[in-house]
KEPASE-775616 format. One record per residue: residue in one letter; x, y, z of N, C-alpha, C, CB in turn. Coordinates in steps of 0.001 Angstrom, whole numbers, plus 500000, padded with zeros to 6 digits. Glycine has a CB too. Layout:
<atoms>
AXYZXYZXYZXYZ;...
</atoms>
This chain:
<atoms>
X079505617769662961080631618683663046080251619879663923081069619149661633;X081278620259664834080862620670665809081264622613665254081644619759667230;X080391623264664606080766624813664650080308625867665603080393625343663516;X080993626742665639081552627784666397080670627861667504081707629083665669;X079226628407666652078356628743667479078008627558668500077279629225666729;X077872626173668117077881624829668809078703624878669780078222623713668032;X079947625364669770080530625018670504080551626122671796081584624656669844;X079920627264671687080304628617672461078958627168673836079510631085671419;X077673626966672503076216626425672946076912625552674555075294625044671367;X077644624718673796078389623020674537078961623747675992080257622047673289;X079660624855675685080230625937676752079337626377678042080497627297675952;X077874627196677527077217627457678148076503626367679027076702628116677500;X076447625479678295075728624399679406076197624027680515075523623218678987;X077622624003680017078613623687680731078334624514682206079941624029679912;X078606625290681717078729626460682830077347626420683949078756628123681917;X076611626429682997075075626563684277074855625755684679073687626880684045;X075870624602684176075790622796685215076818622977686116076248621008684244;X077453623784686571078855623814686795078736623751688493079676625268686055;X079158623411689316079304623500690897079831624821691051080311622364691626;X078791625236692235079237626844692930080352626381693245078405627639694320;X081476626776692997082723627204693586082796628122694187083558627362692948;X082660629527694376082838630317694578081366631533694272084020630252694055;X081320632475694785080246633522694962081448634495694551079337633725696626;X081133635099693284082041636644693416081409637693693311083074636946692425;X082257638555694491081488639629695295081457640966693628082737640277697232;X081066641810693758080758642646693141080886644022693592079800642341692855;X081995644832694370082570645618694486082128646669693598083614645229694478;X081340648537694295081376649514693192083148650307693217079915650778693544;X083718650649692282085171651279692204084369652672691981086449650658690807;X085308653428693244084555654688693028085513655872692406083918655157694464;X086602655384692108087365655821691500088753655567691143087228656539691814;X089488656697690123090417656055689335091866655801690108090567656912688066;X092044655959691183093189655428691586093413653691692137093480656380692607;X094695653245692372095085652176692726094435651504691683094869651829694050;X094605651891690420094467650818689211095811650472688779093635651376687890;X096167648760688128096675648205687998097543648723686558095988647248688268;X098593648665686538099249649955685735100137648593684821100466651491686962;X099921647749684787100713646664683640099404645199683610102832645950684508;X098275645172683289097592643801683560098800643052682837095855643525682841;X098381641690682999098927640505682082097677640340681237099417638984682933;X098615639812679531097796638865679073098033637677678861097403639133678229;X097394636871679188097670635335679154097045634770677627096810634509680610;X098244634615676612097976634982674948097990633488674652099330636058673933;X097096632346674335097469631053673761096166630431672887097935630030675024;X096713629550671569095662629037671115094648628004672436096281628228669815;X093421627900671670092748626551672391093221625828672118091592626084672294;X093491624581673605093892623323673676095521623724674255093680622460672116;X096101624475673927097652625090674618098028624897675868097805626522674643;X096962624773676770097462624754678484097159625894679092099054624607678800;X095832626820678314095789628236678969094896628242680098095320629349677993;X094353627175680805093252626838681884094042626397682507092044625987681722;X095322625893682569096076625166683288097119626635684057096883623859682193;X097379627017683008098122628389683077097083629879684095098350628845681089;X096118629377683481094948630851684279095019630082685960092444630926683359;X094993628961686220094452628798687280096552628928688133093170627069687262;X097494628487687465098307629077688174098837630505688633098914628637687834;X098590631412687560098754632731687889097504632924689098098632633730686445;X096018632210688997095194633292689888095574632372691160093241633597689506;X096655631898691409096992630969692722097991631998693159097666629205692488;X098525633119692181099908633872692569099028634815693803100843634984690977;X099953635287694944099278636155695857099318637783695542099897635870697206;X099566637807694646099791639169693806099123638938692038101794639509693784;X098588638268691903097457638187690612096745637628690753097626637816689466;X095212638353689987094050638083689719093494637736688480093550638870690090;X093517636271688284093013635969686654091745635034686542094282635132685737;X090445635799686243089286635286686444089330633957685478088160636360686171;X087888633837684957087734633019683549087430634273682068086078631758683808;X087531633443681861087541634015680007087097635528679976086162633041678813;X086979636614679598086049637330679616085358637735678068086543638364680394;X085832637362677043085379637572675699084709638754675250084612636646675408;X084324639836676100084155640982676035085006641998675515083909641167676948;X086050641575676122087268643057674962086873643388674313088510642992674077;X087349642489673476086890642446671482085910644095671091085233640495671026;X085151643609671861083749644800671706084616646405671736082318644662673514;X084964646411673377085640647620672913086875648170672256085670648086673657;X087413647204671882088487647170670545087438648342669590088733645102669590;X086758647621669026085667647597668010085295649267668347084264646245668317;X084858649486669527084646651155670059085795651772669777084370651449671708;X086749651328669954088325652092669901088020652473668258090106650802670274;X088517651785667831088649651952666525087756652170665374089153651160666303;X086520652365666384084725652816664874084983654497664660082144652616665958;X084868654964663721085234656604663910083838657437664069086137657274662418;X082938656413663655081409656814664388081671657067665966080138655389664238;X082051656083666233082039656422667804082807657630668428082600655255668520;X083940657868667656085191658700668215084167660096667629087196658324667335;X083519660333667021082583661522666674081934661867667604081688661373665712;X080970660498668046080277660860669594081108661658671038079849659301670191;X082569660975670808083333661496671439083893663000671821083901660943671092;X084046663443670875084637664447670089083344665559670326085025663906668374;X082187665134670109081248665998670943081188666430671880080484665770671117;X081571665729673276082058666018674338083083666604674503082116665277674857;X084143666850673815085319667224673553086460666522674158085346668405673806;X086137665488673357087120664411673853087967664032672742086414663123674422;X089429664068672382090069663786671621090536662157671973090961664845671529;X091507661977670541091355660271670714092085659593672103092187659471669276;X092756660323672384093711659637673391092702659668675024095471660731673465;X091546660822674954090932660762676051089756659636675881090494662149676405;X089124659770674152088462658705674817088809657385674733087336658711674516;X090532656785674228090841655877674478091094655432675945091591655829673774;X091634656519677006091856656156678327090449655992678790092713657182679146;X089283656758678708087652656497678964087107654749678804086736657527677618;X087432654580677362087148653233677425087730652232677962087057652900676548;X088665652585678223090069651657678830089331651565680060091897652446678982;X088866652491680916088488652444682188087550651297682277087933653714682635;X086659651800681653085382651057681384085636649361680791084529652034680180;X086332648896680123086706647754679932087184647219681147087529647713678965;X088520647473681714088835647082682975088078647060684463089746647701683064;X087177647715684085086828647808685490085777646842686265086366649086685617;X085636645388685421085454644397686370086800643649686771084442643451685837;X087678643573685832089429643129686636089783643740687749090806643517685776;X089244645044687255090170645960688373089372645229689962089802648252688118;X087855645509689964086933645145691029087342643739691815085483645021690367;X087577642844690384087843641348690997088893641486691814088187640176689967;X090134641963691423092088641990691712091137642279693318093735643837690664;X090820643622693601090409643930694676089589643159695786089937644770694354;X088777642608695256088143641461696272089162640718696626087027640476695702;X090254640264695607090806639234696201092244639847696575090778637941695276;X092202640993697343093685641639697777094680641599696930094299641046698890;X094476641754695764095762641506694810096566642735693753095222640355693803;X097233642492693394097574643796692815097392643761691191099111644171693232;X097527642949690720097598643293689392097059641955689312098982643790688628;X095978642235687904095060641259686796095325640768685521093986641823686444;X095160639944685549095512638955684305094212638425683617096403637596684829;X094712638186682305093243638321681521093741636860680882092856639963680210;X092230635592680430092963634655679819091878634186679038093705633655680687;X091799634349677764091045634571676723091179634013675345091060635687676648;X091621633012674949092066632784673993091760632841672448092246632053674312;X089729633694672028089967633926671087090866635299671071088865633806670491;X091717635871671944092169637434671820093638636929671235092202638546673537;X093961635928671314094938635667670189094584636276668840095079634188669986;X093384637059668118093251637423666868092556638931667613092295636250665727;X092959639599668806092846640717669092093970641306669671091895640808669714;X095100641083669682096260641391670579096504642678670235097522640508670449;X096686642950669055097376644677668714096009645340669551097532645364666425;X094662645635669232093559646466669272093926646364671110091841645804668413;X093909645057671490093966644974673029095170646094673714094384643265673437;X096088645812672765097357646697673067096931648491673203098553646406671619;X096366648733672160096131650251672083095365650164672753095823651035670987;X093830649742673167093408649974674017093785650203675732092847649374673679;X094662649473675782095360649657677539096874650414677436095724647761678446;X097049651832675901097767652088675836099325651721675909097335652520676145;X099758650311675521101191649824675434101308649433676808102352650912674934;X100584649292677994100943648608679177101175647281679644100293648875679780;X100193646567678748100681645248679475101776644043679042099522644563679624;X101844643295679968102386642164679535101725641047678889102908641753680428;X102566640395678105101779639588677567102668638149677555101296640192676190;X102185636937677823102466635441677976102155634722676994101874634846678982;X102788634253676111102337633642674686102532632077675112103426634191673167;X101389631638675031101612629926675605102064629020674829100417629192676019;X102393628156674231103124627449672895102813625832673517105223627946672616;X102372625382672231102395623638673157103058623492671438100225622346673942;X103205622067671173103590621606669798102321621679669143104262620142669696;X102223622329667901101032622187667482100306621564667054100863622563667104;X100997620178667034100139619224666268099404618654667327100894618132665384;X100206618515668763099034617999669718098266618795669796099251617649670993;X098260619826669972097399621261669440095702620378668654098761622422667700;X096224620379667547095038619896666404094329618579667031095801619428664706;X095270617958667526095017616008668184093867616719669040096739614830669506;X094130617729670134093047617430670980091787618336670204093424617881672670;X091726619030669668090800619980669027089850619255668025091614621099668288;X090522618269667368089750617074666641088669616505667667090851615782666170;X089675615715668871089342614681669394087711615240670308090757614111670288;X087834616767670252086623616944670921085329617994669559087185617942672645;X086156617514668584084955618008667327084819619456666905083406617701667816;X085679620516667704086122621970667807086420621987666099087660622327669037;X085585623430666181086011623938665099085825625643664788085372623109664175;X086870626652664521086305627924664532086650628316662938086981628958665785;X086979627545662408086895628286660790085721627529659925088570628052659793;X085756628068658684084441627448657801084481626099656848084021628576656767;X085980625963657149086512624718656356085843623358656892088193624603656523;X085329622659655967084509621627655612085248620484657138084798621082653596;X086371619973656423086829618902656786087749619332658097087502618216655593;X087064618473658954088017618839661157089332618828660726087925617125662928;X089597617593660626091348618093660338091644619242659452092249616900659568;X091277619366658625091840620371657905091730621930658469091233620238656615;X090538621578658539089676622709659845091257623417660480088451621446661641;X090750622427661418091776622693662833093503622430662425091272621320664282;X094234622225661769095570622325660781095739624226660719095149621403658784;X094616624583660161094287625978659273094600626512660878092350626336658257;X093371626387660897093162627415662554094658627835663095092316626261664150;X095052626121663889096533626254664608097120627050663750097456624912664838;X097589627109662350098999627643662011098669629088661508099849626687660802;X096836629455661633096870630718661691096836631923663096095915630814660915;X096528630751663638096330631793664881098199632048665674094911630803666323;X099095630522665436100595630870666180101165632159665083101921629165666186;X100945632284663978101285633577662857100816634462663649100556633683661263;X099820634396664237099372636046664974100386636066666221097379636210665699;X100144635222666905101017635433668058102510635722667363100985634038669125;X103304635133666539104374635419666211104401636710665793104790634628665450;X103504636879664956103375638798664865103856639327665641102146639569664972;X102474639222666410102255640144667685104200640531668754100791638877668925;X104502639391668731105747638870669318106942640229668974106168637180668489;X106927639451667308107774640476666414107890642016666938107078640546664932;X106650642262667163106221643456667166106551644563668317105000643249667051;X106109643484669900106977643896670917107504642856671702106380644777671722;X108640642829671279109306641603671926109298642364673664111218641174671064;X109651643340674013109995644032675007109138643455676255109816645484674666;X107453643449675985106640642945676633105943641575676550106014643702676602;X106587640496675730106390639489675236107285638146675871106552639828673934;X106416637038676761107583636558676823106872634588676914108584637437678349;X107738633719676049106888632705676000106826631721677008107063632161674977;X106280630978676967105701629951678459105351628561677283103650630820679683;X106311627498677761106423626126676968105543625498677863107969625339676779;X104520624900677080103706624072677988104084622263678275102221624244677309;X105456622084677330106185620855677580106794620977678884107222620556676530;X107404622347678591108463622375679893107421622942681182110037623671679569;X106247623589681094105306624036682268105282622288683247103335624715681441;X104299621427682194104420620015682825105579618914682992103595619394682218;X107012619517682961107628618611683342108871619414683998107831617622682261;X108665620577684270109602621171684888108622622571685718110881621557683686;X108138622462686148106739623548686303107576625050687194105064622551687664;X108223624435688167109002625675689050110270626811688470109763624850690266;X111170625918687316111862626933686577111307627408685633112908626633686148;X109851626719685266109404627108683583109021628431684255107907626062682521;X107852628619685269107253629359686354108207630497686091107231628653687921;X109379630084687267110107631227687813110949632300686671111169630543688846;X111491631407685697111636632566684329110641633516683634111970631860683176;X109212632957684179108108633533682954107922634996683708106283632451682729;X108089634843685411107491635324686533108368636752686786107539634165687776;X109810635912686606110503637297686366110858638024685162111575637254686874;X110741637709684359110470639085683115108972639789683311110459638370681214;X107798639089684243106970640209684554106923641251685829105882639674684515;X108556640500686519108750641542687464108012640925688872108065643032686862;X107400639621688687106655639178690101107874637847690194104501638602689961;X107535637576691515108324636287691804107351634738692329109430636797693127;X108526633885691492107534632315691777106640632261693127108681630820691994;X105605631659693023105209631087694496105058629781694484103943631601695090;X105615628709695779105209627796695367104038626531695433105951627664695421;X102696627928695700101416627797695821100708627943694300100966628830696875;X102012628518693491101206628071692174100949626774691618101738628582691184;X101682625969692509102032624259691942100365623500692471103911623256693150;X099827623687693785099226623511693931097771624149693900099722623201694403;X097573624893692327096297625506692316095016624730692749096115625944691041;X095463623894692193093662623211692400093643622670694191093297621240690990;X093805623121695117093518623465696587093128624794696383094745623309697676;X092798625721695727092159626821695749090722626981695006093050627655695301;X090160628033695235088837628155694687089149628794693119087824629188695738;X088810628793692327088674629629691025087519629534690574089513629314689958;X086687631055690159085431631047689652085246630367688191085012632424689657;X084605629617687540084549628586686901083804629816685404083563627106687835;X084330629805684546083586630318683346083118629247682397084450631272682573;X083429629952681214083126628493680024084375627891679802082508628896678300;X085291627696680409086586626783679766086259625410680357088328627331680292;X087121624361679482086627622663679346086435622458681207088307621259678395;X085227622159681260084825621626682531085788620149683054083144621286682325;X086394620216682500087158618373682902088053619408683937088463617018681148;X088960620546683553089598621556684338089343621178685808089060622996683979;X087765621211686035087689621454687469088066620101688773086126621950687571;X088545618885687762089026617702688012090538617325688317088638617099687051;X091291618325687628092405618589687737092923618474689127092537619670687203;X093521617805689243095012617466690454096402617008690060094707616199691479;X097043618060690544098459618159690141098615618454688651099196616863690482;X100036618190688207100650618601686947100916617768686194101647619211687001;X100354617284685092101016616322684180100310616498682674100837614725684804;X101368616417681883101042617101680419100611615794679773102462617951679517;X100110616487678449099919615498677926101011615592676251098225615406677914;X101701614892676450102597614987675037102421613735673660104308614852675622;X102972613985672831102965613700671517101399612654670910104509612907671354;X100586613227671271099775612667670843099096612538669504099276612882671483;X099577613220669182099901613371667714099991612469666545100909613801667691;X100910611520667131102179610290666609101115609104666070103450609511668244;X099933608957666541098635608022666382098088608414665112097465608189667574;X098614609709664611098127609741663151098472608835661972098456610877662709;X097573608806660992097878607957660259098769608649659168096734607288659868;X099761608050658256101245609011657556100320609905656615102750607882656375;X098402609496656049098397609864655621097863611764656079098111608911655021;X097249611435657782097541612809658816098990613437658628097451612344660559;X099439612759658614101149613424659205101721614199658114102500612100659580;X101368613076656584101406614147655804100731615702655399101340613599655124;X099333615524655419098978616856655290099025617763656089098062616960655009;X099082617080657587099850618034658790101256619119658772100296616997659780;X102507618181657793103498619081657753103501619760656319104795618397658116;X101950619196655226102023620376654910101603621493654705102228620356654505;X100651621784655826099698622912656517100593623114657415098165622586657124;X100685622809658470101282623139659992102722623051660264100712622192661018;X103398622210659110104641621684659739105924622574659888105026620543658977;X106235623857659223106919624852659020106897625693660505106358625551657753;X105355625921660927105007626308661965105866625846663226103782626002661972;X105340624683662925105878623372664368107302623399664521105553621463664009;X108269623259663296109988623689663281110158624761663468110816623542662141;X109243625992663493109370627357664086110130627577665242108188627837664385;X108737626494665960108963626850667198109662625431668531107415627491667512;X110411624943667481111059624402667991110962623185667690111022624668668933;X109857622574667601109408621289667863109991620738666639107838621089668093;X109659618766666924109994617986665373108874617391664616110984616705665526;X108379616923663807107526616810663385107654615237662511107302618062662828;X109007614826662895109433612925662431108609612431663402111329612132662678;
</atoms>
């Protein structure tokens, strides 16, 4: 059984086996102007289509969306320690200054990257920050946008099994991964609730079988417009992090749906009744 830490392990290898794609330059920012005043977040469980999704936004000629960065989190954690805000406060820094301080300091390898690659605004695609979204929020002060990715969740669990993934402590994979999915779409639905204003969802049924209107609706509630060089990402370079190395194989668009259905009734049952409330949430059927 494959846990957490195993799997970050399976990641890293990944990565230092990985083909140079790309050399990224390393730019010093010598200061605070021409920073990106709305990043995106690109918000979806694992297995959702968010590698599929990162590599179309960083194809947009106006966004920059590296690989993973899993670093936030940390300064969430600074935001909100009141040890730290003491250190602050020494300097005479009240909370809102040294929330914009850290803010700097978090962003400022996005900001560096956007810039190498002439772009204007950065996109972040991260998917344990599905269980950091509010902290992410205060930290970049209520600015960004955010993209909530949605696949059906049970194919969700199908592929998360099928590769032995597991991030909770529960014994048994399926059950495991059941838990996980229908806790982590509750956060995003939160989060949602919370600001619909800057919230807007991206169907990964309709991404792979309709890719240019799914695109062009998501594109304009963030105020950018379709390109239709996002269709063909993989003719571009993207710097390769820890997301599933099969990614870098990728040509063209094609989803993978109901895979699910191969369960046995006695899956299907404990599926709808962990997950299945979830899954009619958000649209999907679960017969």
């Amino acid at each position: 059984m494959l846990k957490l830490a195993e799997w970050y392990g399976k990641r890293v290898v990944s990565y230092v086996l990985r083909p140079r794609v790309i050399v990224q330059e390393r730019p010093v920012l010598l200061g605070s102007d021409n920073i990106c005043e709305h990043p995106i977040f690109l918000i979806g469980v694992h297995r959702s289509g968010t590698s599929l999704v990162r590599r179309m936004f960083n194809s947009h000629s106006k966004i920059a969306c590296p690989p993973e960065t899993f670093y936030l989190e940390h300064y969430v954690r600074m935001l909100e320690d009141p040890v730290t805000f003491s250190g602050y406060e020494g300097f005479g820094y009240d909370r809102e200054a040294m929330r914009a301080d850290i803010a700097a300091t978090a962003s400022r390898l996005h900001e560096a990257f956007r810039l190498t690659q002439g772009k204007e605004r950065w996109a972040d695609k991260t998917p344990q920050y599905v269980w950091w979204t509010e902290g992410i929020d205060r930290l970049f002060g209520g600015r960004p946008y955010y993209v909530l990715i949605q696949r059906h969740p049970y194919d969700i669990v199908f592929s998360l099994v099928a590769r032995k993934w597991r991030f909770n402590d529960i014994e048994d994979l399926f059950t495991s991964n059941l838990t996980y999915v229908r806790d982590s779409v509750a956060k995003m639905n939160e989060f949602e609730a919370a600001h619909p204003d800057r919230c807007i969802r991206l169907r990964y049924e309709t991404l792979t079988t309709n890719p240019t209107d799914e695109l062009t609706r998501v594109l304009t509630f963030l105020g950018e417009q379709f390109e239709p060089g996002m269709l063909t990402f993989y003719e571009k370079s993207h710097n390769q992090g820890l997301e599933d190395p099969m990614v870098l194989g990728t040509r063209g668009i094609s989803g993978s749906h109901e895979n699910w259905r191969s369960w046995t009734d006695a899956q299907k049952q404990e599926a709808a009744q962990i997950l299945g409330e979830t899954a009619k949430g958000l649209g999907y059927s679960i017969q």
